[in-house]
N, C-alpha and C positions, 0 to 999 in steps of 0.2 A: 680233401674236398670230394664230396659227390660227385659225379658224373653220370651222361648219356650222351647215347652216341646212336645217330641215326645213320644207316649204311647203304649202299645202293651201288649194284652193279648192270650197267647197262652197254646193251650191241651198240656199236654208231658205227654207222657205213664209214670205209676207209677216205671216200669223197667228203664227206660232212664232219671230219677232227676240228677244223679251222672256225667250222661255224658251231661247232659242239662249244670249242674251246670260248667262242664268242658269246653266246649264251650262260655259260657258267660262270663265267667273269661276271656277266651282270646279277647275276644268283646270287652269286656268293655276295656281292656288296649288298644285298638286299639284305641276306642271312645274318652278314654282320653288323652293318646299319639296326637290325633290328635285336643283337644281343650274343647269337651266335658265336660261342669261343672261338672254334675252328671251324672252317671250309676248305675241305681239298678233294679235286678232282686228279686223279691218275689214272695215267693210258697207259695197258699191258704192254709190258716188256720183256717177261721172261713168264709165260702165262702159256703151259702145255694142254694139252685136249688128255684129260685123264681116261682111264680103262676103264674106269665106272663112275665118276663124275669128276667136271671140272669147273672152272669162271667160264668157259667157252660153249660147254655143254648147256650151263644153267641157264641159259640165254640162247640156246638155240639160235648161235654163233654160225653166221651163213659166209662164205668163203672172200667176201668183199666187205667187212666189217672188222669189227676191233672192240675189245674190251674195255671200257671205264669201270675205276673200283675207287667209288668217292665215300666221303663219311664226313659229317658235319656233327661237331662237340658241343654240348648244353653244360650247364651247372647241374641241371637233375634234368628229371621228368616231368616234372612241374613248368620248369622253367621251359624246356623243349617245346612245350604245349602252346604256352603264352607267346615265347617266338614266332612257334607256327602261326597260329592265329594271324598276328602282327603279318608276317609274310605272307602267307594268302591276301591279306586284305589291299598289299603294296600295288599302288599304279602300275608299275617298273614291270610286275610281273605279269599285272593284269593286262595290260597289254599287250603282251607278248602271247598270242593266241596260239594255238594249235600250230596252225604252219611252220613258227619258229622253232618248234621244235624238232631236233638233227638225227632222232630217231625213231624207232617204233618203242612207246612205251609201255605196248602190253607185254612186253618181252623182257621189261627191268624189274627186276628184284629188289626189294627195299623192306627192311624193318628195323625200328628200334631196340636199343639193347641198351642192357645196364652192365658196365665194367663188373668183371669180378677178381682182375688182375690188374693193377696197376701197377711198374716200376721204374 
């Protein structure tokens, strides 16, 4: 089976995990309500600040914050598309303005990818 895989790492203040964590929850049922294989958000646990880059660096990781390295799985790219679409379009999300969210998102990192390793 094909796959894609949309990936995203983002700062969230050490104050805001509980409401990060709140928000993604509702995300994710959206993502899969709307077809989405997988949804997972993970919080750095073992994530060093490397000598010439790292998760910490890439995000401009300020000393009262933390790391999230989420990815959410499609059938393709195709299918990824037609999700997205559907999720943009969801109530659930649309109301969720700006202020809900628990971090600065000019600072996240996000692109899709196509597997070229699966085992």
């Amino acid at each position: 089976m094909a796959l894609y895989v949309d990936g995203f790492v983002v700062p969230v203040p050490k104050k805001n995990i509980k409401k990060y964590e709140h928000v993604a929850k509702i995300a994710g049922r959206v993502w899969k309500k709307h077809g989405a294989l997988e949804y997972k958000e993970c919080l750095a646990d073992d994530v060093k600040t490397g000598k010439y880059t790292s998760f910490p660096q890439s995000v401009k990781l300020k000393p009262n914050e933390v790391v999230f390295f989420s990815w959410i799985v499609y059938k393709s790219r195709a299918h990824r598309d037609k999700v997205m679409k559907k999720v943009m379009a969801d109530p659930k999300l649309k109301d969720m303005g700006p202020e809900m969210m628990p971090f600065d998102g000019k600072r996240m990192i996000y692109g899709g990818f196509k597997p070229v390793v699966s085992l």
